[in-house]
mmCIF file of the N, C-alpha and C atoms, coordinates in Angstrom:
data_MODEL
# 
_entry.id   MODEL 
# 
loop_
_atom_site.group_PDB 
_atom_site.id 
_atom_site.type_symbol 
_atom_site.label_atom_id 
_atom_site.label_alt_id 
_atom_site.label_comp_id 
_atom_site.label_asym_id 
_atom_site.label_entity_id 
_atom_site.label_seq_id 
_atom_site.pdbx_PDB_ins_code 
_atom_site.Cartn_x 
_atom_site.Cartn_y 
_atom_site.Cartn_z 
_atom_site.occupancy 
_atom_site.B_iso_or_equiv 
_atom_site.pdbx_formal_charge 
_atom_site.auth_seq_id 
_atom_site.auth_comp_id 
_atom_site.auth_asym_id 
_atom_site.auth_atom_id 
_atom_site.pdbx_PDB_model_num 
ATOM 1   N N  . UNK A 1 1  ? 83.220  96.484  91.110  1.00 0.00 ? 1  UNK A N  1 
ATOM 2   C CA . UNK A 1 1  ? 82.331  96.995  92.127  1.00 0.00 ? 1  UNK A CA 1 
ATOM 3   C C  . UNK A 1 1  ? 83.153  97.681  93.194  1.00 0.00 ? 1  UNK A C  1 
ATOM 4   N N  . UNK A 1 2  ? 82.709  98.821  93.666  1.00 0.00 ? 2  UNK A N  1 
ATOM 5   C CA . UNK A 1 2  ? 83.269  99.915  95.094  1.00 0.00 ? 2  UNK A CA 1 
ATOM 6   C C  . UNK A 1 2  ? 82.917  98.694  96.240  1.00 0.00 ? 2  UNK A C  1 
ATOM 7   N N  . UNK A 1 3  ? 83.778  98.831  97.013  1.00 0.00 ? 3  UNK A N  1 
ATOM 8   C CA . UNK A 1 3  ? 83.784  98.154  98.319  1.00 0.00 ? 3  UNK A CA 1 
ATOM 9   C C  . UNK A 1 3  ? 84.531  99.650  99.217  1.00 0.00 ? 3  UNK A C  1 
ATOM 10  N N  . UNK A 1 4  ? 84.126  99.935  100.298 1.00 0.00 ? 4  UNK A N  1 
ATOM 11  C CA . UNK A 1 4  ? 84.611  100.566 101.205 1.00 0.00 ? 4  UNK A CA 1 
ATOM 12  C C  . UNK A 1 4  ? 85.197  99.955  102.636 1.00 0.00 ? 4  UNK A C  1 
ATOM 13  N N  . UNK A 1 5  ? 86.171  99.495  102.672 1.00 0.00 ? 5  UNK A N  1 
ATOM 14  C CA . UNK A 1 5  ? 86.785  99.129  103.642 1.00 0.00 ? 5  UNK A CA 1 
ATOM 15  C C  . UNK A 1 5  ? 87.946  99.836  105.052 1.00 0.00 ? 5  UNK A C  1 
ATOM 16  N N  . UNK A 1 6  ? 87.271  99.743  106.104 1.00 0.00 ? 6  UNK A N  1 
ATOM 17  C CA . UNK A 1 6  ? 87.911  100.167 107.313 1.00 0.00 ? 6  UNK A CA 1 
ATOM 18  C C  . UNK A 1 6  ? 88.515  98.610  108.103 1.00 0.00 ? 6  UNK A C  1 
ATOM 19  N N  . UNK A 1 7  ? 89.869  99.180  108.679 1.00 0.00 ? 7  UNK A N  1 
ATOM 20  C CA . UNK A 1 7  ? 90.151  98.308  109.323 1.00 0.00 ? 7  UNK A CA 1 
ATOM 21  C C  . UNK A 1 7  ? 90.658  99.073  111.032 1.00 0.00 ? 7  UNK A C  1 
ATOM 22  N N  . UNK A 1 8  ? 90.455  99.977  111.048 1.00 0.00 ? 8  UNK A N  1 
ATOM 23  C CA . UNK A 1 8  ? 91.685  100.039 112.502 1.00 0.00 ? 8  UNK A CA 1 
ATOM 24  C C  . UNK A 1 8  ? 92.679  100.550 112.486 1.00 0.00 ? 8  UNK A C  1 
ATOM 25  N N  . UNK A 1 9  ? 93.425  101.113 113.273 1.00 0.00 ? 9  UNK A N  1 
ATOM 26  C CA . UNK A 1 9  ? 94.723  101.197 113.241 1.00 0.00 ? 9  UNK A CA 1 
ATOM 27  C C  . UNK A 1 9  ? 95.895  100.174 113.420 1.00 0.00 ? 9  UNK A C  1 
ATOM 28  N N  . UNK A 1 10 ? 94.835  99.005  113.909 1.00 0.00 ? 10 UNK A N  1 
ATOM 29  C CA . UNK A 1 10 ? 95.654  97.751  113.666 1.00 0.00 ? 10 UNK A CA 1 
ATOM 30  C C  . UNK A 1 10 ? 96.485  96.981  112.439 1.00 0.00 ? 10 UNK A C  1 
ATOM 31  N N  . UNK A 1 11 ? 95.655  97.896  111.479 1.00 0.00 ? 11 UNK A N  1 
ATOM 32  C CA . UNK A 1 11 ? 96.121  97.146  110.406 1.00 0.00 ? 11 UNK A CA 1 
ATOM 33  C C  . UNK A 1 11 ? 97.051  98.853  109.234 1.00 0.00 ? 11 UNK A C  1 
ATOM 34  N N  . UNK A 1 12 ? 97.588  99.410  110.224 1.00 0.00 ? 12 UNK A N  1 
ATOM 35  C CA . UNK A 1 12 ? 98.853  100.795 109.655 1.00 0.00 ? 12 UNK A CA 1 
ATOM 36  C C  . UNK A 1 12 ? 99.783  100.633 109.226 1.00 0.00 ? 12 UNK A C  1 
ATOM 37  N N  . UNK A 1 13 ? 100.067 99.464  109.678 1.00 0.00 ? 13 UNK A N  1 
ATOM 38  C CA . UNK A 1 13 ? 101.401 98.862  109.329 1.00 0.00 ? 13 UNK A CA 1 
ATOM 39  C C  . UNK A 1 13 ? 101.354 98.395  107.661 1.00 0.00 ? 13 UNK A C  1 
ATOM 40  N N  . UNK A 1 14 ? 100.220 98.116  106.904 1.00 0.00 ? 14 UNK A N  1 
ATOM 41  C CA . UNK A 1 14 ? 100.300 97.455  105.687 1.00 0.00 ? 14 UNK A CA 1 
ATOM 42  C C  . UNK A 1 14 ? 99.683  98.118  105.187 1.00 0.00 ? 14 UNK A C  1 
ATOM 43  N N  . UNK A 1 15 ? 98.979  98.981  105.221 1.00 0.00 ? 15 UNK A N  1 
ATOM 44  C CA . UNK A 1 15 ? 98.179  99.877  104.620 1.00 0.00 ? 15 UNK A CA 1 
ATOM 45  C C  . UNK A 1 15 ? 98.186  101.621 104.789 1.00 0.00 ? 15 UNK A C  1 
ATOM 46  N N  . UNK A 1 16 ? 98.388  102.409 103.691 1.00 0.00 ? 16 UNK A N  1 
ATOM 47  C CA . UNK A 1 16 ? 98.357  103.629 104.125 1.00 0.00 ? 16 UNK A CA 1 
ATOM 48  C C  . UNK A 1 16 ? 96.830  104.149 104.595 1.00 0.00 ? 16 UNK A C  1 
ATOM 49  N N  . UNK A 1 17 ? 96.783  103.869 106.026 1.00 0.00 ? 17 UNK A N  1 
ATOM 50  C CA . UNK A 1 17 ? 95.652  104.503 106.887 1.00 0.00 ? 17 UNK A CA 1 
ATOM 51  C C  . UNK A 1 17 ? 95.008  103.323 106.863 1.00 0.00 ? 17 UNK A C  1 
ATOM 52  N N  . UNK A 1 18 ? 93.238  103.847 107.644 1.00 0.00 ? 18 UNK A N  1 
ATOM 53  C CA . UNK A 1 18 ? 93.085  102.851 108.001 1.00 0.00 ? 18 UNK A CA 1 
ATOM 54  C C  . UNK A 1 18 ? 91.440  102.673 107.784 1.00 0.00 ? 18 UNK A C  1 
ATOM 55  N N  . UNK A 1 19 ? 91.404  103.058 106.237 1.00 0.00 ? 19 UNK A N  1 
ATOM 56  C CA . UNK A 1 19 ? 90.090  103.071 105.155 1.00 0.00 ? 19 UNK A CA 1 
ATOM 57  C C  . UNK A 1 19 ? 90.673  102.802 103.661 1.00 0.00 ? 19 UNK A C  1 
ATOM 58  N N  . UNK A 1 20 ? 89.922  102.313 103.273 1.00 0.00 ? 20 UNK A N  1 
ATOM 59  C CA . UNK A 1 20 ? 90.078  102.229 101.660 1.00 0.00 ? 20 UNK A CA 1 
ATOM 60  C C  . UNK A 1 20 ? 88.626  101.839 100.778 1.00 0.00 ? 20 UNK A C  1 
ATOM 61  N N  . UNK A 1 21 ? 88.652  102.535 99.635  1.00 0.00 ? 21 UNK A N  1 
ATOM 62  C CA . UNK A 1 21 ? 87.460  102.102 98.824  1.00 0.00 ? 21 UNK A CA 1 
ATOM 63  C C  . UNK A 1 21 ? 88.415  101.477 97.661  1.00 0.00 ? 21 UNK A C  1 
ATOM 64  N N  . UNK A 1 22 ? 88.120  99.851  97.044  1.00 0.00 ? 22 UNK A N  1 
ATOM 65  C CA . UNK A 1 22 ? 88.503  99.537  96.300  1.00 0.00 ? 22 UNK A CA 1 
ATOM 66  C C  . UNK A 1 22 ? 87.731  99.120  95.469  1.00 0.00 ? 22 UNK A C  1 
ATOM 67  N N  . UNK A 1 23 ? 88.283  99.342  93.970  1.00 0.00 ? 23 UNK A N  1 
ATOM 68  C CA . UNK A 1 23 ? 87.432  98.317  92.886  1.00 0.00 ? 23 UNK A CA 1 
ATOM 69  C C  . UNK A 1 23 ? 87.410  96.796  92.581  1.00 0.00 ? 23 UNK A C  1 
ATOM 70  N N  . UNK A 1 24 ? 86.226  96.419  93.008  1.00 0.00 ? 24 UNK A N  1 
ATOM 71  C CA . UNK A 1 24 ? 87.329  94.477  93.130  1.00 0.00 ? 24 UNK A CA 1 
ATOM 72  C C  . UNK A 1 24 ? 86.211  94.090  92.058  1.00 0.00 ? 24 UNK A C  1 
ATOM 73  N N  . UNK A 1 25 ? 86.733  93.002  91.706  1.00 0.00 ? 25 UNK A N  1 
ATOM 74  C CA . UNK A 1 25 ? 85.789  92.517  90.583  1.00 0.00 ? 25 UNK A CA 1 
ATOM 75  C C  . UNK A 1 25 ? 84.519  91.495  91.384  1.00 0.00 ? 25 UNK A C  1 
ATOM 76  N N  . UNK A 1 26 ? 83.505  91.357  90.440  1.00 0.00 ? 26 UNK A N  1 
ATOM 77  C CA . UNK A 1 26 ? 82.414  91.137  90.969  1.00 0.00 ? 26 UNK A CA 1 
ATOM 78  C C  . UNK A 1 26 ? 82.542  89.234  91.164  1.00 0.00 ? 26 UNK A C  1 
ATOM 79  N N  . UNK A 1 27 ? 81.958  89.204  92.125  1.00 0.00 ? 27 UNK A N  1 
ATOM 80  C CA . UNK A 1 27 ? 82.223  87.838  93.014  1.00 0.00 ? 27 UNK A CA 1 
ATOM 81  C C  . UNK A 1 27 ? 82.759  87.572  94.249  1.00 0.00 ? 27 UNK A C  1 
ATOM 82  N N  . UNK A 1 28 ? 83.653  88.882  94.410  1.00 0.00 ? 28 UNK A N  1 
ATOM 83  C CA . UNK A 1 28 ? 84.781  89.132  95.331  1.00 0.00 ? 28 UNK A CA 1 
ATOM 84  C C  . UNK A 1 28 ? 84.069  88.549  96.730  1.00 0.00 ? 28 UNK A C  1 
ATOM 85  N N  . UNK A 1 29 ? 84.971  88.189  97.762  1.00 0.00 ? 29 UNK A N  1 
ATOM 86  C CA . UNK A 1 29 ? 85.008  87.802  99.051  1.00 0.00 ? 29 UNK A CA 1 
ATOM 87  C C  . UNK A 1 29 ? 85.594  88.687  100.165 1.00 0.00 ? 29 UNK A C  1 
ATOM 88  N N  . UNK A 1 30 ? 85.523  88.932  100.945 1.00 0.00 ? 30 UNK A N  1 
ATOM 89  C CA . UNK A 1 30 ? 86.391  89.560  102.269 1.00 0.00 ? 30 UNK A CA 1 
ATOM 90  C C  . UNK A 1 30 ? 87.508  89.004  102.183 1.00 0.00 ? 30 UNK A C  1 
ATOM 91  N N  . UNK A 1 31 ? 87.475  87.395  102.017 1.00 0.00 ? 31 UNK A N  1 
ATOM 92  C CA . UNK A 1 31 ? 89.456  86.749  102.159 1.00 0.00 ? 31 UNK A CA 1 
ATOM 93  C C  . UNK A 1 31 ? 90.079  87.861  100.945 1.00 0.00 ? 31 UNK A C  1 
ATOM 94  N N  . UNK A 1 32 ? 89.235  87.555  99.261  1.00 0.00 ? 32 UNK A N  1 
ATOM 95  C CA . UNK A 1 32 ? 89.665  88.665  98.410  1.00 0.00 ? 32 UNK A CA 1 
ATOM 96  C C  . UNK A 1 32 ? 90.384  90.063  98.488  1.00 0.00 ? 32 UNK A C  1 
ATOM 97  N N  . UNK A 1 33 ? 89.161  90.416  99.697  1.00 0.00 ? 33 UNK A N  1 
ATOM 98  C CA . UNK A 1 33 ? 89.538  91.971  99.961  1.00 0.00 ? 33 UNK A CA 1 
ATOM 99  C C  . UNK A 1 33 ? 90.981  92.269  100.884 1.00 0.00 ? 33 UNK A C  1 
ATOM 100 N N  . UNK A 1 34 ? 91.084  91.131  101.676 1.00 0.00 ? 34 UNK A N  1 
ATOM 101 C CA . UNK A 1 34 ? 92.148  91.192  102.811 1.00 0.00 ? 34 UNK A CA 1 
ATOM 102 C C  . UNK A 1 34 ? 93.607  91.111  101.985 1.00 0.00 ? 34 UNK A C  1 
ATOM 103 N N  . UNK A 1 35 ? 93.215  90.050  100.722 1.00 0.00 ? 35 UNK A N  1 
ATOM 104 C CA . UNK A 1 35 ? 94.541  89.902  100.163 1.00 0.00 ? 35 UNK A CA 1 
ATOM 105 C C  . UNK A 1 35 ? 95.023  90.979  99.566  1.00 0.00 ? 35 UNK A C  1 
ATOM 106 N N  . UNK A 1 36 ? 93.596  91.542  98.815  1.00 0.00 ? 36 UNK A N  1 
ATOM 107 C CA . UNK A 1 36 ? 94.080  92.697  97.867  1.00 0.00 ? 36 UNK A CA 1 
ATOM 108 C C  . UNK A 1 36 ? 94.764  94.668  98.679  1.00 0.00 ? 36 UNK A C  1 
ATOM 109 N N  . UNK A 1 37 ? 94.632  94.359  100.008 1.00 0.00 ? 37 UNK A N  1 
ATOM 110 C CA . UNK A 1 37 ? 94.824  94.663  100.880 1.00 0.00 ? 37 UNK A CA 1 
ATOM 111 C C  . UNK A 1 37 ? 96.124  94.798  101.429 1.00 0.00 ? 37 UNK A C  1 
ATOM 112 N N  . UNK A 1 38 ? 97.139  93.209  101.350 1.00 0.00 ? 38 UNK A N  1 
ATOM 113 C CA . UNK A 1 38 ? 98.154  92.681  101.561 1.00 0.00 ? 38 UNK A CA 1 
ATOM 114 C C  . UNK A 1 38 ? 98.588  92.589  103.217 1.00 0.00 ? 38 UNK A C  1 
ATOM 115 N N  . UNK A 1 39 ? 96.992  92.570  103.535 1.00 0.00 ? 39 UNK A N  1 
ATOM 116 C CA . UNK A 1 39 ? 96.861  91.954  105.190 1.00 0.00 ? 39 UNK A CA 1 
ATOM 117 C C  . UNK A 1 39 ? 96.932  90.450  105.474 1.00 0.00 ? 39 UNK A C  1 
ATOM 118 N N  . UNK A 1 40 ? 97.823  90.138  106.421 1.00 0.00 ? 40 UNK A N  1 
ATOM 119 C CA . UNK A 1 40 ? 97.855  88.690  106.685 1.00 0.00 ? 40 UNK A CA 1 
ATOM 120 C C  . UNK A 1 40 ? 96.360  88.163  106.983 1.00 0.00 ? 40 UNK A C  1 
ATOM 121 N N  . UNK A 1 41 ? 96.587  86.724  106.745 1.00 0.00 ? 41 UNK A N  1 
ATOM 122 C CA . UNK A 1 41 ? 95.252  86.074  107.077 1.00 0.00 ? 41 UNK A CA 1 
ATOM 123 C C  . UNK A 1 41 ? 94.925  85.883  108.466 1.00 0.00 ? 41 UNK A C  1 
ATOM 124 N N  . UNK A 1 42 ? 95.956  85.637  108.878 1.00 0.00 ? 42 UNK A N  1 
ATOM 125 C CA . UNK A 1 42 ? 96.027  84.964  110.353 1.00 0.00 ? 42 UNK A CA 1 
ATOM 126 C C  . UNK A 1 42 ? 95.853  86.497  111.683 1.00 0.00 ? 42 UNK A C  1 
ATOM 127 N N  . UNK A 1 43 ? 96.245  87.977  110.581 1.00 0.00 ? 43 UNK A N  1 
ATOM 128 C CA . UNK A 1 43 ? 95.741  89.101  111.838 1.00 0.00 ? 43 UNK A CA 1 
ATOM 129 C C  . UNK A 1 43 ? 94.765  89.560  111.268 1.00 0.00 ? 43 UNK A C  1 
ATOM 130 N N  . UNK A 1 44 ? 93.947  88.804  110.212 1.00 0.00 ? 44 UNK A N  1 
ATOM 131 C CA . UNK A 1 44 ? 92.536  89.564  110.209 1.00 0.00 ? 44 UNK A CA 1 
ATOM 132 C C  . UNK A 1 44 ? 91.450  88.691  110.814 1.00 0.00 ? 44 UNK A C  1 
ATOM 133 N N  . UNK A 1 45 ? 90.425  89.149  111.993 1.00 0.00 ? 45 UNK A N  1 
ATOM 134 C CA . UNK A 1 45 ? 90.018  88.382  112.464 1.00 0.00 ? 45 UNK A CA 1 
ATOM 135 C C  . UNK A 1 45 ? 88.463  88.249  111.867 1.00 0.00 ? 45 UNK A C  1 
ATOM 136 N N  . UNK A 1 46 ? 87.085  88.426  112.673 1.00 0.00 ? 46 UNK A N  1 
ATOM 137 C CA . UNK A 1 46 ? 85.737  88.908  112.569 1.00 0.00 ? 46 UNK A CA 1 
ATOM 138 C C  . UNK A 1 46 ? 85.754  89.844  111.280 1.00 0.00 ? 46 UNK A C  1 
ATOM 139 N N  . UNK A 1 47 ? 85.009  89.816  109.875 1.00 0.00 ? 47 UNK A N  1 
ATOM 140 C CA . UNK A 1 47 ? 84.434  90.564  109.116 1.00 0.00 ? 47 UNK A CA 1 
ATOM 141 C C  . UNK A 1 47 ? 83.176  90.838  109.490 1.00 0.00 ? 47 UNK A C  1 
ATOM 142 N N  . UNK A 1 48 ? 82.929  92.262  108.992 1.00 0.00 ? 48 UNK A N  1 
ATOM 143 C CA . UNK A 1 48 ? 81.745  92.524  108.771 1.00 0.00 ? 48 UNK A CA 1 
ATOM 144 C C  . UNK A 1 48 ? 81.347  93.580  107.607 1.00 0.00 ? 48 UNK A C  1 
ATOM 145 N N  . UNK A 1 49 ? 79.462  93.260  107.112 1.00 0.00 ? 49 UNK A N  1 
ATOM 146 C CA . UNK A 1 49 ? 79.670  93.647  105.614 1.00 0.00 ? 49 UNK A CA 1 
ATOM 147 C C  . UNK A 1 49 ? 78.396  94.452  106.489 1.00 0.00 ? 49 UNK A C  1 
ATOM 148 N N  . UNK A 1 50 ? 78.502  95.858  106.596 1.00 0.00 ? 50 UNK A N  1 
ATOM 149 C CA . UNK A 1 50 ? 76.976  96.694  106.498 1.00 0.00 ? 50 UNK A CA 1 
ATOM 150 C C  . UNK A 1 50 ? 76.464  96.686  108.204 1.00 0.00 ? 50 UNK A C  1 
ATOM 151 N N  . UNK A 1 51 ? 77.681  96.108  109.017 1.00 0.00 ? 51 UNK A N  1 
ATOM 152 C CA . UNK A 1 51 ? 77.357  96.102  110.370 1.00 0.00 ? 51 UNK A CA 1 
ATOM 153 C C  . UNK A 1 51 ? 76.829  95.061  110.727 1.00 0.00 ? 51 UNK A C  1 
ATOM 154 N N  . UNK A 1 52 ? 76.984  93.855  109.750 1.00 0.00 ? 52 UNK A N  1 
ATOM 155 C CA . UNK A 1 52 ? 76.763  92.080  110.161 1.00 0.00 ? 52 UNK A CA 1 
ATOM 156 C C  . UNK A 1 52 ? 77.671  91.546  110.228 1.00 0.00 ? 52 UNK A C  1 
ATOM 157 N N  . UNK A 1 53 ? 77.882  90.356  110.975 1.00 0.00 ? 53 UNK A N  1 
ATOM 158 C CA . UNK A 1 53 ? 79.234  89.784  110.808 1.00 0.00 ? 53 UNK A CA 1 
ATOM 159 C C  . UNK A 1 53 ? 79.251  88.402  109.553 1.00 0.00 ? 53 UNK A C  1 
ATOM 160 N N  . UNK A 1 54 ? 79.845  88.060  109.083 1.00 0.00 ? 54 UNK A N  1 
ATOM 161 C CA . UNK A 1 54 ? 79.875  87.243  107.716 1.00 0.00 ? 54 UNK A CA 1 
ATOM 162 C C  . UNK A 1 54 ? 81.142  86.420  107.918 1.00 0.00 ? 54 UNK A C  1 
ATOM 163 N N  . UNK A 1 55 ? 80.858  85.244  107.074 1.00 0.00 ? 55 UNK A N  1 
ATOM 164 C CA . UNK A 1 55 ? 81.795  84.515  106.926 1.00 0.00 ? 55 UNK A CA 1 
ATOM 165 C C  . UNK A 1 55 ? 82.803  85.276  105.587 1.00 0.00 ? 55 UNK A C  1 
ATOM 166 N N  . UNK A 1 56 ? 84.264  84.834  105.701 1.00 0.00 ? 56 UNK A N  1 
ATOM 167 C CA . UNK A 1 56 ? 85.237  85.224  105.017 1.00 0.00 ? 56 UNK A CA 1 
ATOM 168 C C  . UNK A 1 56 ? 84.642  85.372  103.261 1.00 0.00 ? 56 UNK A C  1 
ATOM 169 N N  . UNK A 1 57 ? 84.067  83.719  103.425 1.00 0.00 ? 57 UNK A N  1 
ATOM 170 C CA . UNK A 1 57 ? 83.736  83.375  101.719 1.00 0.00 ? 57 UNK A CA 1 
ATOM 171 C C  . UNK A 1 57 ? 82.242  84.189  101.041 1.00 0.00 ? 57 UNK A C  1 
ATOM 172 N N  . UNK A 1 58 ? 81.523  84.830  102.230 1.00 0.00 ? 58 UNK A N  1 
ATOM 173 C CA . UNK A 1 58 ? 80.543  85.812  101.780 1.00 0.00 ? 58 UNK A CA 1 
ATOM 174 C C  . UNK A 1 58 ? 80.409  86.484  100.348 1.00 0.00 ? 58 UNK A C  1 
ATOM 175 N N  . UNK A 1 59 ? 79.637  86.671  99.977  1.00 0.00 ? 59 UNK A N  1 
ATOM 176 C CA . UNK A 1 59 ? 80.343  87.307  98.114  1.00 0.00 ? 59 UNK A CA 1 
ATOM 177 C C  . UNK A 1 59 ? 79.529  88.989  98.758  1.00 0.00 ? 59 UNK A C  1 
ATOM 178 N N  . UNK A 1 60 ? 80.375  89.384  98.033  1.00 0.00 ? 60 UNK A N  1 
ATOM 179 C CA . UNK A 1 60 ? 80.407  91.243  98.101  1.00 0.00 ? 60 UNK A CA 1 
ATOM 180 C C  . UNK A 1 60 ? 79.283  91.424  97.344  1.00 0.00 ? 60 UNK A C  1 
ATOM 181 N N  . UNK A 1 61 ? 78.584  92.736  97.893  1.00 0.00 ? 61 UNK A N  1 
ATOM 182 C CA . UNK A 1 61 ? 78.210  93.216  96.296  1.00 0.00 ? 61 UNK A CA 1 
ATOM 183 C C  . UNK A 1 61 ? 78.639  95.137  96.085  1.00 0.00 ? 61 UNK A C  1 
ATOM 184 N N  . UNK A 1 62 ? 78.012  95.457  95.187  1.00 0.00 ? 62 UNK A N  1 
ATOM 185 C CA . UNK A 1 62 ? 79.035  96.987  94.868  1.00 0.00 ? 62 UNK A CA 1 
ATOM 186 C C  . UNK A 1 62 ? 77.960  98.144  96.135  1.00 0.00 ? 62 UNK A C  1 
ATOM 187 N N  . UNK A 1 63 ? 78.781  98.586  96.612  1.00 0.00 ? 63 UNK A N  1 
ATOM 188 C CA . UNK A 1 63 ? 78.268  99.388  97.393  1.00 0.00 ? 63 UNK A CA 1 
ATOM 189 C C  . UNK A 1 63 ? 78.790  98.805  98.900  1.00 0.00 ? 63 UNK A C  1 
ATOM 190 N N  . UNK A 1 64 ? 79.192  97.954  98.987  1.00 0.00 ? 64 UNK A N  1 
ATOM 191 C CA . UNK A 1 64 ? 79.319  97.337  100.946 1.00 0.00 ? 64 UNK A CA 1 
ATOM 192 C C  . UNK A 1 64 ? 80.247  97.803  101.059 1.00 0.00 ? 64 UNK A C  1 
ATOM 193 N N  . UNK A 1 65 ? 80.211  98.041  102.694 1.00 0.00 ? 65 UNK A N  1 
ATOM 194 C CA . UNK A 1 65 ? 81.026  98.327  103.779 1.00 0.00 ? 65 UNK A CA 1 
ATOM 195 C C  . UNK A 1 65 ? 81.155  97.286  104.442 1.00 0.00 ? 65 UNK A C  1 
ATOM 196 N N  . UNK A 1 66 ? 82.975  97.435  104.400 1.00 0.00 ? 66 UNK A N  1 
ATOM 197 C CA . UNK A 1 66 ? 83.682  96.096  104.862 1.00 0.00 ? 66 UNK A CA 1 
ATOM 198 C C  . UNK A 1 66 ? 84.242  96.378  106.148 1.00 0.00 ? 66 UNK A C  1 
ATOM 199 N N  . UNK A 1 67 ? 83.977  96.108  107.152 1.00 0.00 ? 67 UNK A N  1 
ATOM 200 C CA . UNK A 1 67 ? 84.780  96.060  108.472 1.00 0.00 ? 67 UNK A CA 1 
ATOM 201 C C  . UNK A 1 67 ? 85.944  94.903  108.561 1.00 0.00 ? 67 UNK A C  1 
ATOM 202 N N  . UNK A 1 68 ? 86.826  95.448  109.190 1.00 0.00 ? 68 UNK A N  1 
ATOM 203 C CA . UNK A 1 68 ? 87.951  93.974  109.153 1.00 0.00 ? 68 UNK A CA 1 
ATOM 204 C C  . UNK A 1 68 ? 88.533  94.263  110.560 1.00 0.00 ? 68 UNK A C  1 
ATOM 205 N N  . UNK A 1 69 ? 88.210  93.074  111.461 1.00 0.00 ? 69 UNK A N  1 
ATOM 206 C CA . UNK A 1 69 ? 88.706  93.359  113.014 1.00 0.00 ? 69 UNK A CA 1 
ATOM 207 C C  . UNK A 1 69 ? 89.493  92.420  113.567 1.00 0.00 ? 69 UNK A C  1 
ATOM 208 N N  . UNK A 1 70 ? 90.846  92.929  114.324 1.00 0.00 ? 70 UNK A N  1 
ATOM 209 C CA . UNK A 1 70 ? 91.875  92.017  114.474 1.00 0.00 ? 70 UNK A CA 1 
ATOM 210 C C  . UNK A 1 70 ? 91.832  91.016  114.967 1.00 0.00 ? 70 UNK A C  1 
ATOM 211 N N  . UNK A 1 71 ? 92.437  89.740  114.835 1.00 0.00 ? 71 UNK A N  1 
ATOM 212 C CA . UNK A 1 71 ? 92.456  88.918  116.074 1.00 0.00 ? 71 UNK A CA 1 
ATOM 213 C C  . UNK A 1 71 ? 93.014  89.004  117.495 1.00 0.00 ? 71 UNK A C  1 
ATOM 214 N N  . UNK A 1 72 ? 92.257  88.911  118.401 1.00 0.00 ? 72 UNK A N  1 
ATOM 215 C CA . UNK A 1 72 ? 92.670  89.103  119.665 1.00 0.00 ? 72 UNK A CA 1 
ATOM 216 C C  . UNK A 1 72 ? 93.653  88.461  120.493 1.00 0.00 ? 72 UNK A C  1 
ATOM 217 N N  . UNK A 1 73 ? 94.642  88.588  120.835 1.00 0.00 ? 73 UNK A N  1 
ATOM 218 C CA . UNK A 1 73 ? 95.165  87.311  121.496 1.00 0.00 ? 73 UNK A CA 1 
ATOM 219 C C  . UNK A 1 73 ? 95.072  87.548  122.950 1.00 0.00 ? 73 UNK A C  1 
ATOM 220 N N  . UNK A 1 74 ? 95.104  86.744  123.830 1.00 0.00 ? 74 UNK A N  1 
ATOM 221 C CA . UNK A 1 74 ? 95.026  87.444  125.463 1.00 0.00 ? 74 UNK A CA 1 
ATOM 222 C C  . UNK A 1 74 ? 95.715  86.547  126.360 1.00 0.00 ? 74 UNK A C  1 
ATOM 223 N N  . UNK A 1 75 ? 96.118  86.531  127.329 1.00 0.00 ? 75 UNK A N  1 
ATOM 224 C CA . UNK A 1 75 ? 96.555  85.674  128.307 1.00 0.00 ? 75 UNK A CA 1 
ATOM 225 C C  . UNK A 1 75 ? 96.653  85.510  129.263 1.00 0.00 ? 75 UNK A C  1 
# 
């Protein structure tokens, strides 16, 4: 299944740019997508699938748009 995924420019460093449409197999998760990605767990923060926010273990289906937004740190 197509997944279309944006992350930011936060995430340039591991990825060339800062969109991707991937083929993931069907069942797939956002944690899935982050790995297949080769984004840490711990700087991907808030997902969202279609402009909702979702838990990590959410299951995909073919056609979503994946948002992936950093964790914030502040002080």
């Amino acid at each position: 299944m197509n997944i279309t995924v944006t992350t930011g420019s936060w995430a340039a460093r591991y990825m060339d740019g800062d969109a991707a449409v991937l083929d993931m197999p069907e069942d797939s998760t956002p944690a899935d997508v982050i790995s297949a990605l080769g984004l840490p767990l711990d700087e991907a923060g808030i997902v969202s699938i279609n402009g909702k926010a979702v838990p990590r273990g959410h299951r995909l289906s073919d056609g979503d748009c994946l948002k992936i937004y950093p964790v914030i740190i502040g002080g």
